[in-house]
C-alpha positions as CSV (number, residue, x, y, z in Angstrom):
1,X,-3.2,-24.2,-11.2
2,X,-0.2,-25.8,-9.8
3,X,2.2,-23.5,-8.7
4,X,5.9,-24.5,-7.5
5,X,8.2,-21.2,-5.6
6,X,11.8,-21.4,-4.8
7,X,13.1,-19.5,-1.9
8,X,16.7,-19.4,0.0
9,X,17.1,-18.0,3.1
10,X,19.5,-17.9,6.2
11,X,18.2,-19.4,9.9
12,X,18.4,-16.7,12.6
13,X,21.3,-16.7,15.2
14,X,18.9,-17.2,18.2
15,X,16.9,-20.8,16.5
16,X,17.9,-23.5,17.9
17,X,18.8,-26.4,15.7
18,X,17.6,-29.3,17.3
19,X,14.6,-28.4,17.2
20,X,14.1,-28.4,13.5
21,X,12.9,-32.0,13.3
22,X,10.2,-30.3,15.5
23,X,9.9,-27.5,13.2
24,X,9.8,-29.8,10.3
25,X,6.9,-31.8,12.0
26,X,4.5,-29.2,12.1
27,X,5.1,-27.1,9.1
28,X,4.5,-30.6,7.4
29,X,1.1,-31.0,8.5
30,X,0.2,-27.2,7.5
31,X,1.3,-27.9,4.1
32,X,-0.7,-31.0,3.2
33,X,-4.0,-28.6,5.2
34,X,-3.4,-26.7,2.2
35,X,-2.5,-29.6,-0.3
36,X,1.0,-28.5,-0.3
37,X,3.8,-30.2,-0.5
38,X,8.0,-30.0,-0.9
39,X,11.5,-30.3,0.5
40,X,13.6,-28.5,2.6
41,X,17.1,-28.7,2.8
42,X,19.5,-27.0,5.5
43,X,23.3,-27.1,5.3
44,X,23.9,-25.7,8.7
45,X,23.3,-21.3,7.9
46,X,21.2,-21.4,5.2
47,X,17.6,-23.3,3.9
48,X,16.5,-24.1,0.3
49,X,12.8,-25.1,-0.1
50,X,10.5,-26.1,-2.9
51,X,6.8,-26.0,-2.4
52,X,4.3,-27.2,-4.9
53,X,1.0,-26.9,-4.9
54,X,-2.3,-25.3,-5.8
55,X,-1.5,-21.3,-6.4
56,X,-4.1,-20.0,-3.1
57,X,-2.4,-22.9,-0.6
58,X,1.5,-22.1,-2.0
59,X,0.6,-17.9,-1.3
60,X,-0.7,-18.7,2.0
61,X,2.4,-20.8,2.9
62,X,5.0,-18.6,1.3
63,X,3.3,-15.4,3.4
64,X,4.0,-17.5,6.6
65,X,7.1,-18.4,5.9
66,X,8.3,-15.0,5.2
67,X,7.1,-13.3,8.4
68,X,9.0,-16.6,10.4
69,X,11.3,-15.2,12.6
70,X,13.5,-18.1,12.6
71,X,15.4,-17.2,9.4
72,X,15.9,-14.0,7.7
73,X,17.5,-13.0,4.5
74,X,14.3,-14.7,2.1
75,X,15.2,-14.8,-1.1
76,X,12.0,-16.4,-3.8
77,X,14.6,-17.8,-6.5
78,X,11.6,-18.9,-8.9
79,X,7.8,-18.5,-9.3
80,X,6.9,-21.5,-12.0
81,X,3.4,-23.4,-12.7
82,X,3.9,-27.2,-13.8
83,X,1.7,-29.9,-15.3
84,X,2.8,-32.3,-12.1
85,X,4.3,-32.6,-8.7
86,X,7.8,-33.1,-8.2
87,X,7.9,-33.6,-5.0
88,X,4.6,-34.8,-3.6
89,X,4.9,-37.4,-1.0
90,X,4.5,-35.1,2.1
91,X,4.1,-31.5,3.2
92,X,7.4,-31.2,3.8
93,X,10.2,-33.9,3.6
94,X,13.7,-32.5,5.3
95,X,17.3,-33.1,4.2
96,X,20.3,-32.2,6.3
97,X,22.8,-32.0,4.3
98,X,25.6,-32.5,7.2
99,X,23.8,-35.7,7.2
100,X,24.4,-36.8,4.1
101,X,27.5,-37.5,1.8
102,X,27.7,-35.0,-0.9
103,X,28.7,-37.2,-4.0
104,X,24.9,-38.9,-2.9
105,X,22.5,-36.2,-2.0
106,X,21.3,-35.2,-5.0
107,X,20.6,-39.0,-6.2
108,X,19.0,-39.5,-2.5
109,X,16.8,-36.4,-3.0
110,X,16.1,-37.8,-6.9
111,X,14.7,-40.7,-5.5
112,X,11.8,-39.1,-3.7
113,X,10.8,-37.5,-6.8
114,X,6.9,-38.6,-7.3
115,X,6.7,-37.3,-11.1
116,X,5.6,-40.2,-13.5
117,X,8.1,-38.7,-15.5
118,X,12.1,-39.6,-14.3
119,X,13.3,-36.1,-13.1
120,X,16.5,-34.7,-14.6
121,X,18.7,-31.7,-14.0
122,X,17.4,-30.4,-17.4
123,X,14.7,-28.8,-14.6
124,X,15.5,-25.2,-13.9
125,X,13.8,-26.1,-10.3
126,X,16.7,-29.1,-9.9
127,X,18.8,-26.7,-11.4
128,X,18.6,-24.2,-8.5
129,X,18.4,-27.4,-6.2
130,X,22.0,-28.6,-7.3
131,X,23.6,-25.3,-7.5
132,X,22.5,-25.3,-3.4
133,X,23.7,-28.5,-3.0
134,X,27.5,-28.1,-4.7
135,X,27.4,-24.6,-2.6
136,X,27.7,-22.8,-5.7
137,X,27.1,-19.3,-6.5
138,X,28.0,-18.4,-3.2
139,X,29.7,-15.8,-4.2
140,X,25.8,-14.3,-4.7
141,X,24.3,-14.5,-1.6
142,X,24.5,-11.1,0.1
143,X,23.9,-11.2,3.6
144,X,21.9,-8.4,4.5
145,X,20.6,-7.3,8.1
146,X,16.9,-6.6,9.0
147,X,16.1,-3.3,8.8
148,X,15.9,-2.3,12.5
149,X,19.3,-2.3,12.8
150,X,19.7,0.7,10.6
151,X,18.4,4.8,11.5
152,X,18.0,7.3,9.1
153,X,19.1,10.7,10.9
154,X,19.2,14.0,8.7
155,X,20.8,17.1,10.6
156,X,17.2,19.1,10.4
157,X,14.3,18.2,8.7
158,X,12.9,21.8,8.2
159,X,12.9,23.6,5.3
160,X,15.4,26.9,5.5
161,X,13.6,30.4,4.9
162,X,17.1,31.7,2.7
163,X,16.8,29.2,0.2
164,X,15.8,30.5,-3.5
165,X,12.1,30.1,-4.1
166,X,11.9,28.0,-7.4
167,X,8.4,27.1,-7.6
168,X,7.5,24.3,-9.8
169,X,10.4,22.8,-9.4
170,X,11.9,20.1,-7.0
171,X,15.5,18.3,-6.2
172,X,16.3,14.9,-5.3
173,X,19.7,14.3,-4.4
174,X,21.5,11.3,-5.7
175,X,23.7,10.0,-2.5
176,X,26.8,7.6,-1.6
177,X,25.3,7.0,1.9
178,X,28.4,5.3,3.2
179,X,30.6,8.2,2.5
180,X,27.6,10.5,3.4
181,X,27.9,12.6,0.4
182,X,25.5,14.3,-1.8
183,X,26.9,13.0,-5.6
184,X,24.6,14.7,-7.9
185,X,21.0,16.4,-8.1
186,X,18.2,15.9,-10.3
187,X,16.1,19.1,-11.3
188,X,13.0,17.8,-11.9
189,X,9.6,20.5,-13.4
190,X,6.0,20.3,-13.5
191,X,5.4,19.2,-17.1
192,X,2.0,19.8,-18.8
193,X,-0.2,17.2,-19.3
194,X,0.6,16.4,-23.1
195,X,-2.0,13.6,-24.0
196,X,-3.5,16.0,-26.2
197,X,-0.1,17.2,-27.5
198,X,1.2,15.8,-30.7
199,X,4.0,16.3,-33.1
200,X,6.9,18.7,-32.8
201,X,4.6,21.0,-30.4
202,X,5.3,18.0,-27.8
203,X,9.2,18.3,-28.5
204,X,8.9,22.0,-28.3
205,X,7.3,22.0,-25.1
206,X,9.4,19.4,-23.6
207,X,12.6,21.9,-24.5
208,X,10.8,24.6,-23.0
209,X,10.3,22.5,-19.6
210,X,14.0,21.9,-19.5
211,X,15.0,25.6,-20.4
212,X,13.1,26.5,-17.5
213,X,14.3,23.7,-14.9
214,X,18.5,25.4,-16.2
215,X,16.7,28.7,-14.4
216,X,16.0,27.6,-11.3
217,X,18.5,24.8,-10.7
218,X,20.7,27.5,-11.4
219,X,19.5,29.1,-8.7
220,X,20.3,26.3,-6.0
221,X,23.0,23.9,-7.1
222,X,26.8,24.4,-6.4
223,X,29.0,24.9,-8.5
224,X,31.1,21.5,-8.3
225,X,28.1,19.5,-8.2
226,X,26.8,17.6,-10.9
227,X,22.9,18.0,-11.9
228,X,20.6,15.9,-13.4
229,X,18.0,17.1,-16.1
230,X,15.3,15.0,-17.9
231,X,14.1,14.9,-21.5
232,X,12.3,13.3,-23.9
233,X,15.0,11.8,-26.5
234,X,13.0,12.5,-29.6
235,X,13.4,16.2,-28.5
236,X,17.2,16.0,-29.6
237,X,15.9,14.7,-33.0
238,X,12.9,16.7,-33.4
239,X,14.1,20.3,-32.6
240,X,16.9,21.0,-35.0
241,X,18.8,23.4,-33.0
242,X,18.1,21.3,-29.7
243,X,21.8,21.0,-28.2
244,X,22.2,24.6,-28.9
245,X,19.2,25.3,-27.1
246,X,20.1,23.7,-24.2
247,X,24.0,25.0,-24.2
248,X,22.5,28.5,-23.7
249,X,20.1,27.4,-21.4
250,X,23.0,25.9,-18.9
251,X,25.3,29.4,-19.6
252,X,22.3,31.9,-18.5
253,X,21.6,29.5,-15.7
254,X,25.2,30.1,-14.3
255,X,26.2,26.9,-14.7
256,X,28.9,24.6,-17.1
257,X,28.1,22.0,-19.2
258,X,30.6,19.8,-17.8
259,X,28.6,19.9,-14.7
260,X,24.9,18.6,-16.7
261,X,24.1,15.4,-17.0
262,X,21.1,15.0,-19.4
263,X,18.9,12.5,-18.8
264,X,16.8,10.4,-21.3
265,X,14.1,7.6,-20.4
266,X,14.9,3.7,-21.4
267,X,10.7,3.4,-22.0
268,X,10.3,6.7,-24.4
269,X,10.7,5.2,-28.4
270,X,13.6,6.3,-29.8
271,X,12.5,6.0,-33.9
272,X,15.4,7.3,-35.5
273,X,18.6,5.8,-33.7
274,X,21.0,6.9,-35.9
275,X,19.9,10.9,-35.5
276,X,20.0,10.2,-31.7
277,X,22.9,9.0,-31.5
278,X,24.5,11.8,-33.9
279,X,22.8,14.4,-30.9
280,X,24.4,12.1,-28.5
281,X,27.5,13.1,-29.9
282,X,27.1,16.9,-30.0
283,X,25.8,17.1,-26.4
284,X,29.1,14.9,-25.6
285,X,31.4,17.6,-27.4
286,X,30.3,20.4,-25.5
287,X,31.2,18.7,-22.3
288,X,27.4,17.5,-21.4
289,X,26.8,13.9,-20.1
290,X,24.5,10.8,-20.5
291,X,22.4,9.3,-18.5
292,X,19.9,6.3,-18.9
293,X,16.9,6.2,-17.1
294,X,14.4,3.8,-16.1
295,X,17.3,1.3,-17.1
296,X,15.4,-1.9,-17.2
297,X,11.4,-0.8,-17.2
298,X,12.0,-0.5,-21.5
299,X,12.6,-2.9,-24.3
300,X,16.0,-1.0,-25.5
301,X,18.6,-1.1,-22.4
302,X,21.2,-4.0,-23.9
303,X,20.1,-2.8,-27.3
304,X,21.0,1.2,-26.1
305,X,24.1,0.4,-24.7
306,X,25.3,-1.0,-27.8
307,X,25.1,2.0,-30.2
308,X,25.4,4.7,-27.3
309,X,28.2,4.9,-24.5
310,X,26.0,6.4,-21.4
311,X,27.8,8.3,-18.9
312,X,25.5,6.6,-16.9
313,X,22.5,4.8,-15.6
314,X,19.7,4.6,-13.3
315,X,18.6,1.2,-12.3
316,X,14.4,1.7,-13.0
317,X,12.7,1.7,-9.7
318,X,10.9,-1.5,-10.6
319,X,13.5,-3.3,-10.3
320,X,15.2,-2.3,-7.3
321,X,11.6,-2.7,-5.3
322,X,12.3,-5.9,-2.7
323,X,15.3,-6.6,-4.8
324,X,16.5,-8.0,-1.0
325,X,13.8,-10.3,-1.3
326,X,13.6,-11.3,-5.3
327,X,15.8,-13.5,-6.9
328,X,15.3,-12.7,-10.3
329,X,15.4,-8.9,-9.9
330,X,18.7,-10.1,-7.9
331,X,20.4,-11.9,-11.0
332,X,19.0,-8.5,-13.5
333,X,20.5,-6.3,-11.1
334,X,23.9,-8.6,-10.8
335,X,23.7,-8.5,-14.7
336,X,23.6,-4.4,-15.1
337,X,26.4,-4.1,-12.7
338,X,28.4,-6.3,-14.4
339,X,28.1,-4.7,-18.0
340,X,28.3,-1.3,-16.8
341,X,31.8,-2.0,-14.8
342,X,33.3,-3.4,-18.1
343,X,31.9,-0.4,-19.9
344,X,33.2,2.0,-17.1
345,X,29.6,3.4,-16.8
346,X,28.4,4.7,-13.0
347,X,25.3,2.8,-11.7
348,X,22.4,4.6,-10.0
349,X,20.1,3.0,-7.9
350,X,16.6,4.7,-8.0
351,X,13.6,4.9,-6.1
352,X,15.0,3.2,-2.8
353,X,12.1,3.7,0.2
354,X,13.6,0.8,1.9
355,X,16.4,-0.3,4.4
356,X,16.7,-3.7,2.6
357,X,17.3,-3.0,-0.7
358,X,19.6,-0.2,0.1
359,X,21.7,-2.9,1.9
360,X,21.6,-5.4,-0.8
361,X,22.5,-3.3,-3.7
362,X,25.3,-1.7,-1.5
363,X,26.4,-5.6,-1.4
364,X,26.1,-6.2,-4.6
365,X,28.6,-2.9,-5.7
366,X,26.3,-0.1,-5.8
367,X,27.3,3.2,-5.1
368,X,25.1,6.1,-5.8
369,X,21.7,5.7,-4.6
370,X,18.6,7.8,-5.2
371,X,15.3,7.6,-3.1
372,X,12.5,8.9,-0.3
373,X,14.8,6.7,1.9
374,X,17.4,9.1,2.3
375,X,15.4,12.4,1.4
376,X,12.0,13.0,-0.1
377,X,11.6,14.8,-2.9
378,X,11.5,18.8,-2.5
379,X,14.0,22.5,-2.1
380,X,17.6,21.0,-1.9
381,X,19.4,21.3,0.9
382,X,22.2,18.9,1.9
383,X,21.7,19.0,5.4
384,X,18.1,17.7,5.2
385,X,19.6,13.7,3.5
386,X,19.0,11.3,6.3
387,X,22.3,9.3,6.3
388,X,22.3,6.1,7.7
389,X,23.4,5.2,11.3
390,X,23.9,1.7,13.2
391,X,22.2,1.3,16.0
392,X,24.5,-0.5,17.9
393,X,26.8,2.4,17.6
394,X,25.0,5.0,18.0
């Protein structure tokens, strides 16, 4: 299968550039080993390349090129399969773009199109390729350094013998690393296995669950700090006196509803909106918040967003996995940010384990970030969050 990949990425402080001709050379003759072939063009920082070819040889090559330490910063922009080369004159064919006037690079680079058919800019892959050329979009590139320049430093790592024992139940902090501050807490309890659970006996349990996560979060969290509980939406359908439920539940915990955020998955089926959304508002009365999670694993974020106003959401793990390194998870994340800013709704960042992508979405406006990364899941305590320290001032 013919496979073409788009990647961007930024050439390393230390490479020299004359010797990219060199560089060129070589990686040329790899390519058309494994029937690859493409262009590459440089504008003085960064590279664009498009390589085409069978799917095995175009893996291979890709693997390589990301472990090169001559750029850094690798972004794939597209992963597309096509009928016929575009470009399939050599393993590599280099443009310079200092090289060449503007107003006639993209008809120069045109011309060594090999595809029986003429090619036009109605080609998402030209698409990108003009869009590097014009320098546009620039505003989207977010520079971010490789990981070794970072440390994660928590003040102990131990667990303290005077916390509360809450067993079956564990804390992940939601974090602004930069200001170093814990923002909020997610409760999170042991749920049975409820395969063989059906009907309102699921909903029932699922209230139960939360009831008992109120007890022992009550135990831990402070009083200023916001916490995080999670439950299946139908529940707010399903039990009648649901909300009610769960306003006792936060007063014999200790704690104020103005403090709970309640948090309901983007993937669980909401079947009655309209019922929802009526529980939405009574939990918003009482002073309780919104959250959306898994924002972007589910079919019904956009939709969501336009019948419910979320105090907030958490960006699904998913999608923040090598979002440093993924283009289109990149332009998804760029997306979320920009709705939820006009909608005045916090971001979250979920399920960060590495250095990258905290850095990116940082870059990108993310605040509040949530992850093993900066402390694994277990008995809160503030001073075991690893904050991030650079290296070169430490």
């Amino acid at each position: 299968m013919l496979t073409t990949i788009l990647y961007r990425s930024h050439i390393s402080d230390d490479f020299p550039v004359r010797t990219l001709p060199e560089m060129v050379d070589n990686a040329s003759k790899l390519n058309a080993a494994h029937d690859v072939t493409g262009i590459l063009l440089f504008n003085g920082t960064h590279f664009f390349q498009l390589l085409e070819g069978p799917e095995a040889g175009i893996q291979t090559i890709y693997s390589r090129i990301c472990a090169d330490r001559r750029h850094h910063n690798v972004v794939e922009l597209m992963r597309d399969y096509a009928p016929s080369r575009r470009f399939g004159n050599a393993g590599m064919e280099l443009f310079d773009l200092r090289e060449h006037d503007r107003s006639s690079v993209l008809q120069a680079v045109l011309d060594k199109g090999t595809s029986r058919y003429q090619l036009t800019y109605d080609d998402r892959a030209l698409q990108f390729l003009r869009t590097f050329v014009e320098s546009r979009e620039k505003e989207n590139y977010y520079e971010v350094l490789p990981a070794g320049y970072w440390e994660f430093i928590s003040e102990h790592n131990d667990v303290p013998d005077s916390r509360p024992v809450t067993e079956g139940v564990s804390f992940h902090p939601v974090v602004d690393p930069l200001a170093r501050q814990v923002t909020a807490i997610e409760a999170t309890t042991i749920r049975p296995a409820s395969g063989k659970i059906t009907g309102d006996q699921l909903y029932l349990d699922d209230l139960a669950t939360v009831k008992k996560t109120f007890a022992h979060a009550g135990l831990v969290c402070p009083d200023d700090m916001p916490l995080y509980v999670s439950l299946l939406p139908m529940t707010l359908v399903v039990i009648p006196d649901a909300v009610s439920t769960i306003v006792t539940a936060i007063e014999q915990a200790g704690l104020v509803p103005e403090q709970v955020v309640i948090g309901v998955s983007e993937t669980e089926v909401i079947s009655n909106l309209e019922a929802f959304s009526e529980a939405v508002r009574k939990l918003k009365a009482v002073g309780i918040s919104l959250s959306v999670d898994n924002f972007g694993d589910g079919s019904a974020g956009l939709s969501l967003l336009t019948h419910i106003q979320p105090d907030r959401i958490r960006i699904d793990a998913g999608i923040t996995r090598d979002v440093h390194r993924s283009g289109p998870k990149q332009a998804v994340v760029q997306a979320i940010i920009k709705c939820c800013s006009a909608l005045e709704i916090t971001v979250i960042a979920a399920g960060i384990v590495q250095a990258e992508e905290w850095m990116w979405l940082e870059a990108a406006g993310v605040i509040n970030f949530q992850g093993s990364l900066f402390a694994a899941a277990g008995r809160f305590d503030a001073k075991s969050v690893a904050w991030p320290e650079y290296r070169e001032a430490m």
